[in-house]
N, C-alpha and C positions, 0 to 999 in steps of 0.2 A: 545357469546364471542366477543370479541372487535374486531376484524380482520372483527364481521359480518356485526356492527351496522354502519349502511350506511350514520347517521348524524355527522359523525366524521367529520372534516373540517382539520384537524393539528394534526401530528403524533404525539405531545407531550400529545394530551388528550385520548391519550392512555397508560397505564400503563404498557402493556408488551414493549413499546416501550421507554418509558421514563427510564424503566430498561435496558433496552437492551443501549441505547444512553451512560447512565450511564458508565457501563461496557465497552463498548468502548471506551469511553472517558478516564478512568481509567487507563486501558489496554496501549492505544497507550502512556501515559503522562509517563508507567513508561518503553514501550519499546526504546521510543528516548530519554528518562534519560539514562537510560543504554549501549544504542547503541553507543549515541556518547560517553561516556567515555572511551568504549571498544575501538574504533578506536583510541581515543589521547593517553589510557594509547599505545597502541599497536605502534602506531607514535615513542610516546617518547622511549618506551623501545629499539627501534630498532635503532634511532639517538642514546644514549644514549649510546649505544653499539658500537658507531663509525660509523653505517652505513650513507652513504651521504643520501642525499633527494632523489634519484632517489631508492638503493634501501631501502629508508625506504617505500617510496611509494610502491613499491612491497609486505611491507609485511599485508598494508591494502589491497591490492590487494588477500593474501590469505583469509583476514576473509569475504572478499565478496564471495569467492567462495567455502569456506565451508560453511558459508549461505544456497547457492545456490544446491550447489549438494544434500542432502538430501531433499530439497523441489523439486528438477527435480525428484528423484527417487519415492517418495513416493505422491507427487501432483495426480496423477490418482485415486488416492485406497486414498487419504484424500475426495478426490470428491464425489467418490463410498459410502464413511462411512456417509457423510454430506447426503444421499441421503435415504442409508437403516435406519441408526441410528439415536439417540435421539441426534438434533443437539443441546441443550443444554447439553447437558452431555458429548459429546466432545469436546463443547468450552473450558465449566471447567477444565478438565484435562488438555489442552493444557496451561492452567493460571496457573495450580500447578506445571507444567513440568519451564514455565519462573519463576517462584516466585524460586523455589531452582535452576536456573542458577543465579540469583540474589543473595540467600543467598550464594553461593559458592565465589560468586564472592565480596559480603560485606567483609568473613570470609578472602580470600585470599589479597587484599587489608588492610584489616585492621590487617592481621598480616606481612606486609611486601615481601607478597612472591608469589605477584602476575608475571606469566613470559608469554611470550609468546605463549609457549603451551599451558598451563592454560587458557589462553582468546580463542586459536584454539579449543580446547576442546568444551569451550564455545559457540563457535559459531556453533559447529556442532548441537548440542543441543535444539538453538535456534532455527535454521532452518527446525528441527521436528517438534517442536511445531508450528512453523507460517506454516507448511504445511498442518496442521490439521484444524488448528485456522481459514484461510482462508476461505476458503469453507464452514464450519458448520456456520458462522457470519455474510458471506454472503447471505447462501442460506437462513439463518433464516428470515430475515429483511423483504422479500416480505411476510413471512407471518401472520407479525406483525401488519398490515395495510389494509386499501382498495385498489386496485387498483388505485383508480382516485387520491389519495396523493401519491404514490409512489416516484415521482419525485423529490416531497416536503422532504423524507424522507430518500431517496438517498442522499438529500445536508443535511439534518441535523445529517445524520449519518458520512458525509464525514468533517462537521464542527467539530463533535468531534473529528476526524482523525486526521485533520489539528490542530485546538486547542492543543490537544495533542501533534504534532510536532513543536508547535510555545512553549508552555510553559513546555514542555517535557528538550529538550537543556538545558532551562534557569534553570531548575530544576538541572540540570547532571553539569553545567557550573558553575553554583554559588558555590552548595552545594560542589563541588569538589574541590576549593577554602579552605574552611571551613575546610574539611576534606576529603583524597579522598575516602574512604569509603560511605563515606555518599548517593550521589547517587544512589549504589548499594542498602542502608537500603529502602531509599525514593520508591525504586522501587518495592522493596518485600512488602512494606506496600499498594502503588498502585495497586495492582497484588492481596492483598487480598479482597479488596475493588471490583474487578472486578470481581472476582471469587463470591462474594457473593451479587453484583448485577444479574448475570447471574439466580442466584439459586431464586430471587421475579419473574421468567417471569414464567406466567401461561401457560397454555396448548396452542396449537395453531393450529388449522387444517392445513393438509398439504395434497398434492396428492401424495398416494401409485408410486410407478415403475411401469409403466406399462408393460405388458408381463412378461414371468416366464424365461426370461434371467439368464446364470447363472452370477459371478459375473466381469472374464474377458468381457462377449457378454457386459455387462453393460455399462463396462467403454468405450468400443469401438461404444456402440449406440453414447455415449456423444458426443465424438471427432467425430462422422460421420455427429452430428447433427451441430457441429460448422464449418467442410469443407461445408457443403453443403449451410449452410447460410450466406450468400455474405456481409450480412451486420454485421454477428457478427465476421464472419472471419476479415472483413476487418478494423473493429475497434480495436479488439484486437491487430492483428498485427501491426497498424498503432502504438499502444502506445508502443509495444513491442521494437520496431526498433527507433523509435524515441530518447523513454528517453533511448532506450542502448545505442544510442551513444554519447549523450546529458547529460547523467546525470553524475553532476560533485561532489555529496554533496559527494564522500568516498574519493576526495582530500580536502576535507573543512581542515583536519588537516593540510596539506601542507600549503595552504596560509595563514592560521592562525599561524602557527608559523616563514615561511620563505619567504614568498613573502608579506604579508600585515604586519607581526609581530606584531599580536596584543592578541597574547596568548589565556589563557582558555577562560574567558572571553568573547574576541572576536569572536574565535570558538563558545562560545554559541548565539552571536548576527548573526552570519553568515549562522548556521543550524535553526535558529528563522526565517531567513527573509524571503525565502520563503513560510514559513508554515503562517506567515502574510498573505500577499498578497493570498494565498487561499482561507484561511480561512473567510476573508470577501468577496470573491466569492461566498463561499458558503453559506454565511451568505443570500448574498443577494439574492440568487438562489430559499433556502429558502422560502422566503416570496414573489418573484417571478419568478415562475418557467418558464423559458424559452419554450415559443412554435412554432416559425418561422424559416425555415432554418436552422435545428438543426447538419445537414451535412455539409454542406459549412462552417460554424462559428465553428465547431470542426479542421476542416486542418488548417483554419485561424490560430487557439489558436494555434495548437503544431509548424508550421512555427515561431510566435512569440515568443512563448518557447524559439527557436533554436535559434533565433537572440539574444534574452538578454544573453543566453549562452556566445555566443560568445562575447558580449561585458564586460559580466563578468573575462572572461579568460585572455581579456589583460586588466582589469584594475586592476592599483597600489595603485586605493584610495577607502579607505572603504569606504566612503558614497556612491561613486559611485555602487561600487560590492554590495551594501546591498540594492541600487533602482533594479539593474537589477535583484537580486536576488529575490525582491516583484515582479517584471512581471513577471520572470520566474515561481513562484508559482502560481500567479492571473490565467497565459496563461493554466499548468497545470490542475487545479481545473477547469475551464471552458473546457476543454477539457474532465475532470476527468469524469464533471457529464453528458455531454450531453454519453461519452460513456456506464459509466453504465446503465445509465437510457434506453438506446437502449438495451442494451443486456440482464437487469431483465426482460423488456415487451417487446420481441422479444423471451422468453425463456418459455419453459411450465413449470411449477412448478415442476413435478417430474424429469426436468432436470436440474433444475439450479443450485443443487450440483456441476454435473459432470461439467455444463458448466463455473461456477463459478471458476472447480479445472483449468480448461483447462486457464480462465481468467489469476486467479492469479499464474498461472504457468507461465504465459507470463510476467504480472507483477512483477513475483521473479527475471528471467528473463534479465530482464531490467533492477530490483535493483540491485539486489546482485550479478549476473552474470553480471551486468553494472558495479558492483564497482569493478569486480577484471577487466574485457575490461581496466577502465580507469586507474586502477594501473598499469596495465601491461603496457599499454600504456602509462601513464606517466614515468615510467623506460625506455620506448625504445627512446619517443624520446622529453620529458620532461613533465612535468605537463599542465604548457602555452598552450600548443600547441597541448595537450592533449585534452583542455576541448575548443579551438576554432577548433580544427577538427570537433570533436564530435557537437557541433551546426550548423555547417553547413552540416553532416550529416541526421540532425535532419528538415532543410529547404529539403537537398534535397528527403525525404521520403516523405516529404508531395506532393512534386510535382510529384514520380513516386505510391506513391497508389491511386492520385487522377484518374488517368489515369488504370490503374490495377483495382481499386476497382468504380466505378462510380456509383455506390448506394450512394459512401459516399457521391459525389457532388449535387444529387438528391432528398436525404431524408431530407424532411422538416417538417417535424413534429414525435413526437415520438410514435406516433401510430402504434401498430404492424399490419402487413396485413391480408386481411380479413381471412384469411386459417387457420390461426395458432386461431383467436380470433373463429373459427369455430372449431377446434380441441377442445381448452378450453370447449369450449358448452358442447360436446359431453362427455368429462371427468371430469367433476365437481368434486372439491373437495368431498369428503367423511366423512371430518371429523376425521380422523387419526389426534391422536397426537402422538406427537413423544419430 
């Protein structure tokens, strides 16, 4: 199997990986096609209706948090499924679950009668499926590869991420232009495309669940394994708390249509410019992969994060908002991959489902549970002042988990310790595909 052969050099000269990247890339280009149209159509319908900016803001504040609540509720038992079950066969289903929120959403658009519910709906929908999606896509990728590329294939996995959310917008922004339908088609067409890259990735050894747990003891070994380790606790939480209060992209509609006024369009140059700015982070990350001070240079990245934040929030000129908006992405992504890359090879393999779900629960989190924070909180006490709170939220996290968490200031290289690479010894893969 490829996962075994030890003269692989580059995740792409592997073939379950080259499908896998695929799929991903596919996947995210037609989830932020469709994402951002969801929030502009949901913007306008709500101005449109009379409501002022404040609370139109409020009602992209609900689609964050129907997002959100179905991946809070069901994130444990998506971890659990990525752990027991065949993690390609719940990716796929999770791809045919977005492909008909896509066609629902082509059909209603193109025959004029898309409303506000209809997009609530939609959102709940979505957020089943990224709860599944998560964990089985994550937990698969370490076992696509050797160990010693890993890193390599964390940033080329996170390239297609980012790629996707740099040409994903422009997809959603232009095509919506043309016709507003159209994005919705673009995306059910993406979504097929991923669904049946997912279906070329061959078998893949993986490590059984150890002990005969039933399936609650399961999900609580996970969460027992992420309190007790100081450094995946203390990464995750770090991004948790960060980009919640920092993350400003579910007001991108707001300034796009009444503080910078630069419409569809511009809204799609504004959720581009971050995903920029990562995306050649990770490019570079890539081809080389960072090994010195991989703790210090991650608080570094999310503090600068927080600052472009906030230079972004008071600024009234696009050029300016779309430079800080590439640091804020670059700062991200550099942040992105030193923490995965700690928490995949910090993690034994029959947990990295569960710890994956605990991840991207933090991550959901942040997003989605970050966009209704910053809706709410743009209605309370404006947009502005909204997203320069939240970045200096975002400084001051990094200055109290440096002090809380002090593994993070300490860990200089992404080497797991010896106990754990001693555990691996003793439980070797078996060979289970799944």
């Amino acid at each position: 199997m490829a996962l075994l052969v030890s003269d692989q050099t580059h995740p792409f000269r592997i073939a379950n990986f080259r499908a896998y990247w695929l799929s991903r890339l596919s996947m995210t280009l037609a989830q932020y096609s469709m994402l951002l149209i969801v929030g502009w159509q949901t913007y306008n319908i709500a101005r449109d209706d009379g409501l002022g900016v404040a609370a139109a803001s409020g009602q992209l504040a609900m689609i964050g948090l129907l997002q959100f609540v179905p991946l809070f509720l069901l994130m444990p038992f998506a971890g659990l499924a990525a752990d027991r079950l065949n993690r390609r066969n719940v990716a796929r289903l999770t791809v045919l679950l977005q492909m008909t929120c896509a066609g629902i959403l082509a059909y209603l658009t193109w025959q004029d009668t898309i409303s506000l519910s209809s997009l609530f709906a939609v959102a709940v929908l979505l957020g089943i499926a990224r709860a599944f999606a998560g964990p089985a896509l994550s937990a698969l990728a370490p076992n696509l590869v050797p160990k010693a590329i890993l890193p390599n294939a964390i940033a080329l996995s996170s390239i297609a991420w980012q790629v996707g959310m740099i040409v994903g917008p422009a997809i959603g922004g232009y095509l919506y232009v043309i016709d507003p339908a159209m994005p919705y088609i673009a995306a059910l067409c993406l979504f097929g495309v991923s669904v049946t890259a997912l279906s070329f990735i061959g078998h893949v050894p993986r490590s059984p669940i150890a002990g005969a747990q039933r399936p609650i003891g399961q999900i609580v070994d996970g969460l027992h394994y992420v309190l007790e380790n100081k450094m995946v606790l203390g990464a995750i939480t770090l991004d948790l708390f960060a980009v919640f209060l920092a993350g400003a992209t579910a007001l991108f509609p707001v300034y796009a249509r009444d503080i910078l006024q630069v419409g569809a369009t511009g809204l799609s140059q504004l959720a581009a410019a971050p995903a920029v700015g990562a995306a050649l982070t990770a490019l570079y990350f890539s081809f080389k992969p960072l090994k010195t001070n991989v703790g210090p240079k991650m608080l570094w990245a999310v503090a600068i994060f927080g600052l472009a934040t906030i230079i972004f929030g008071v600024s009234t000129s696009m050029p300016l908002s779309l430079a800080m908006l590439f640091v804020v992405g670059a700062a991200d992504m550099f942040s992105v991959y030193i923490r995965q890359s700690l928490i995949q090879l910090h993690t034994p393999d029959d947990k990295r489902g569960r710890v994956s779900a605990v991840s991207l629960l933090t991550i959901s989190a942040s997003n989605e549970f970050g966009d209704f924070f910053s809706g709410t909180l743009a209605y309370l006490i404006g947009p502005v002042l909204a997203v320069v709170s939240g970045g200096a939220g975002a400084i001051m996290t990094v200055a109290l988990w440096s002090r809380v968490f002090p593994v993070l200031r300490t860990t200089r290289t992404f080497d797991p310790p010896e106990e754990l690479l001693d555990k691996a010894a003793d439980n070797p893969q078996k060979g289970e595909t799944r």
